[in-house]
KOLSE-260966 format. One record per residue: residue in one letter; x, y, z of N, C-alpha, C in turn. Coordinates in steps of 0.001 Angstrom, whole numbers, padded with zeros to 6 digits, always signed. Example, Ala and Ser with C-alpha at 12.3 -4.5 7.8 and 13.67 -1.06 7.14 Angstrom:
BEGIN
A+013190-005690+007800+012300-004500+007800+013200-003300+007800 S+012850-002250+007080+013670-001060+007140+012900+000030+007870 
END
This chain:
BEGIN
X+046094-009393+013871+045602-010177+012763+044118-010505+012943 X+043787-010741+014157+042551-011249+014465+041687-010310+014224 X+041968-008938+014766+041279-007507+014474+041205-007395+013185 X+042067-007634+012683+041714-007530+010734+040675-007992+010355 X+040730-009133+010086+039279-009965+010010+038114-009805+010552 X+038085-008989+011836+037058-008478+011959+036486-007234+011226 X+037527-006172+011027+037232-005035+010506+036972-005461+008912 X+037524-006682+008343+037028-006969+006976+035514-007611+007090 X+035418-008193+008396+033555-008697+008281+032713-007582+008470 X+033454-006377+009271+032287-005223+009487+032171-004632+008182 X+033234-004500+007347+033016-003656+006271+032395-004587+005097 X+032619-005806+005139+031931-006691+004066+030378-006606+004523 X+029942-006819+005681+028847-006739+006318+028175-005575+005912 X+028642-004556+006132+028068-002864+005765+027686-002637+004036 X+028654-003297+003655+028853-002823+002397+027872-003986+001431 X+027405-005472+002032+026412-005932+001779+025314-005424+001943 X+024952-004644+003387+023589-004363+003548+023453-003290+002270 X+024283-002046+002275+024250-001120+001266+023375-001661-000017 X+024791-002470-000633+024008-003224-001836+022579-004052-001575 X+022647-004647-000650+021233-005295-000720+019793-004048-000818 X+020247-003052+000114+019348-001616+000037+019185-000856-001122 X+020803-001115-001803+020090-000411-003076+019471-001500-004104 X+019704-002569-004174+018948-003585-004974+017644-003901-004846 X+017095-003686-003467+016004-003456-003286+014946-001778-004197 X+016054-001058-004058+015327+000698-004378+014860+000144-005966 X+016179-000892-006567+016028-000611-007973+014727-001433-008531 X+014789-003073-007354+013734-003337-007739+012112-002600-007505 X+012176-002279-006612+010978-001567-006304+010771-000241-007517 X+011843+000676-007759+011654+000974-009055+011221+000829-010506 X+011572-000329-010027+011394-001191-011640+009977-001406-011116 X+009457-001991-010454+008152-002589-009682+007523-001342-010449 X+007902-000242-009665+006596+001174-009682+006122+001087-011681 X+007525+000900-012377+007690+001471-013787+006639+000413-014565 X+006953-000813-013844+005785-001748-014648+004453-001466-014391 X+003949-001171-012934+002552-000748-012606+002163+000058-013488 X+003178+001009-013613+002442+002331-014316+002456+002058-015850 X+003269+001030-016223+003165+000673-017487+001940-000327-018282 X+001974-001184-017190-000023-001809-017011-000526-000978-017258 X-001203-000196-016182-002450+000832-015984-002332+001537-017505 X-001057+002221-018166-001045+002775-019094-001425+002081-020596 X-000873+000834-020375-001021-000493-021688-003021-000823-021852 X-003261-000831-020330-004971-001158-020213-005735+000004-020376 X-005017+000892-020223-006144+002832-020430-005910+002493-021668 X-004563+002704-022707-004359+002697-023872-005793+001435-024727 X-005784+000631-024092-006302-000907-024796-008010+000083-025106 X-008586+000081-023733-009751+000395-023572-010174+001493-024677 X-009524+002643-024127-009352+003785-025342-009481+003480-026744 X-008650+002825-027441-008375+002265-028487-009545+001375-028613 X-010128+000698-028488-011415-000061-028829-012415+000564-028421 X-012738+001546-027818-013846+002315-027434-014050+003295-028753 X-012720+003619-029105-012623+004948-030403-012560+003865-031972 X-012329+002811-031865-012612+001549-033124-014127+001170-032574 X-015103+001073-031892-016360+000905-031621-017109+002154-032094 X-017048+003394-031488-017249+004566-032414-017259+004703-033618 X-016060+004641-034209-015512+004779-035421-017389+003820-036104 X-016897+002272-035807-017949+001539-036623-019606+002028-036695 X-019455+002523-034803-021101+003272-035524-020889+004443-036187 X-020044+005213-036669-020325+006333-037482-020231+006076-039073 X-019871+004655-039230-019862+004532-040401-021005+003572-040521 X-022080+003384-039597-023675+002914-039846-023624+001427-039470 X-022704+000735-039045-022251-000609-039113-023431-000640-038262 X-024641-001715-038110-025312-002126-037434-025710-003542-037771 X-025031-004160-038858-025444-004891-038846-024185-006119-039549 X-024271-007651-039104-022757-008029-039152-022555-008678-040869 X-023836-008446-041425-023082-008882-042847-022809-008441-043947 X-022682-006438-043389-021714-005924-043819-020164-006304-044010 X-020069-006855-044904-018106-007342-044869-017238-006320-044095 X-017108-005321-044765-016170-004380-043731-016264-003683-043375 X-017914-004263-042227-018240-003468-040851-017467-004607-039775 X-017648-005975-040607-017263-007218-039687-015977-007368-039862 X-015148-006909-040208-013738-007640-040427-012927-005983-039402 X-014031-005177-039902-013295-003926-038493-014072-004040-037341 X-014805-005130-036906-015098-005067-035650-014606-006475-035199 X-014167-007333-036048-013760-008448-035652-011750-007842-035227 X-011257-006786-036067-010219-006461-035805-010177-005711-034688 X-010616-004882-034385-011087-004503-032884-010865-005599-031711 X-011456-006391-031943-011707-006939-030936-010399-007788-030728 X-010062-008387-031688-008470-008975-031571-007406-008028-030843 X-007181-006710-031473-006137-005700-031001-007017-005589-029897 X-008007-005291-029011-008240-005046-027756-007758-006647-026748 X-008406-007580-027589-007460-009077-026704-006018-008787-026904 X-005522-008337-027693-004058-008263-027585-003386-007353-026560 X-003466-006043-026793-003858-005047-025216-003881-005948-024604 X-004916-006569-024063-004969-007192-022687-004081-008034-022057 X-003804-008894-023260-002650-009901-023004-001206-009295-022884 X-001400-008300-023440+000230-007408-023163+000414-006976-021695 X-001078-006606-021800-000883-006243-019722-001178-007037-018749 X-001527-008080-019246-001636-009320-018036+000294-009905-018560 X+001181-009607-018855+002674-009981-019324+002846-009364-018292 X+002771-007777-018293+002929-006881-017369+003249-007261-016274 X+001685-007727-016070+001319-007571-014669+001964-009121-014172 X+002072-010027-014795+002941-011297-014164+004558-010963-014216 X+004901-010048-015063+006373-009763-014611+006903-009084-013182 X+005620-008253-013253+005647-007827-012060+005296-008109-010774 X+004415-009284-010772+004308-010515-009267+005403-010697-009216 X+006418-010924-010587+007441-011600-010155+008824-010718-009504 X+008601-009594-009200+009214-008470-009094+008791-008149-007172 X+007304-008227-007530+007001-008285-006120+007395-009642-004878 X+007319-010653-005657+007949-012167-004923+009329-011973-004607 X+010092-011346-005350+011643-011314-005187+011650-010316-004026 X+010740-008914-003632+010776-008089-002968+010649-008914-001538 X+010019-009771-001431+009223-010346-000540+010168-011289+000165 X+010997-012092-000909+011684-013486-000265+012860-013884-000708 X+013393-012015-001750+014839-012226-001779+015285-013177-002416 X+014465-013976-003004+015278-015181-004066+013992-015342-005468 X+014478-015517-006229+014021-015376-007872+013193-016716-007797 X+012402-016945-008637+011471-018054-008626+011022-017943-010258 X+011224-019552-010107+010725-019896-011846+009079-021210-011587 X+007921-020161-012124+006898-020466-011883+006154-020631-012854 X+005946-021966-013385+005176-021605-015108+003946-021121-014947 X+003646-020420-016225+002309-019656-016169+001035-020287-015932 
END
């Protein structure tokens, strides 16, 4: 009887580390998918307001009281703050991805 209980702690034991190993792979997975989803959200942002900055000088905009040279460079500039703020989401979901990697327990941290 006594041997039982042991062979149920070795296999509960084993079969924890397992899961804890693969819970780790998935977070770190997930980790990699957000990085690359940043970097991709902030190339995208940059891009996108670099080709709406273009755009305005080819249509002569040089000067701001053109009405709608200013309302497409004032929109620009909003959708590029927005970009940004999508990838700073990102990138704090993913501290929080990296903290759990780190200390194994979830943390509620206001922004």
């Amino acid at each position: 009887m006594q041997q039982n209980k042991r062979v149920q702690r070795k296999k509960g034991g084993l079969l924890t580390r397992i899961l804890d190993v693969c819970d780790n792979i998935v977070y770190l997975l997930v980790g990699v998918c957000f990085l690359l989803a940043a970097l991709i959200s902030l190339l995208f942002g940059v891009i996108k307001f670099g080709f709406s900055v273009y755009q305005l000088a080819q249509m002569g905009v040089s000067s701001v009281q053109n009405a709608a040279g200013a309302s497409g460079a004032a929109e620009a500039i909003i959708t590029f703050v927005s970009d940004l703020l999508l990838t700073l989401i990102i990138m704090e979901v993913l501290g929080t991805v990296v903290n759990y990697l780190e200390t194994h327990a979830t943390s509620l941290k206001p922004f």
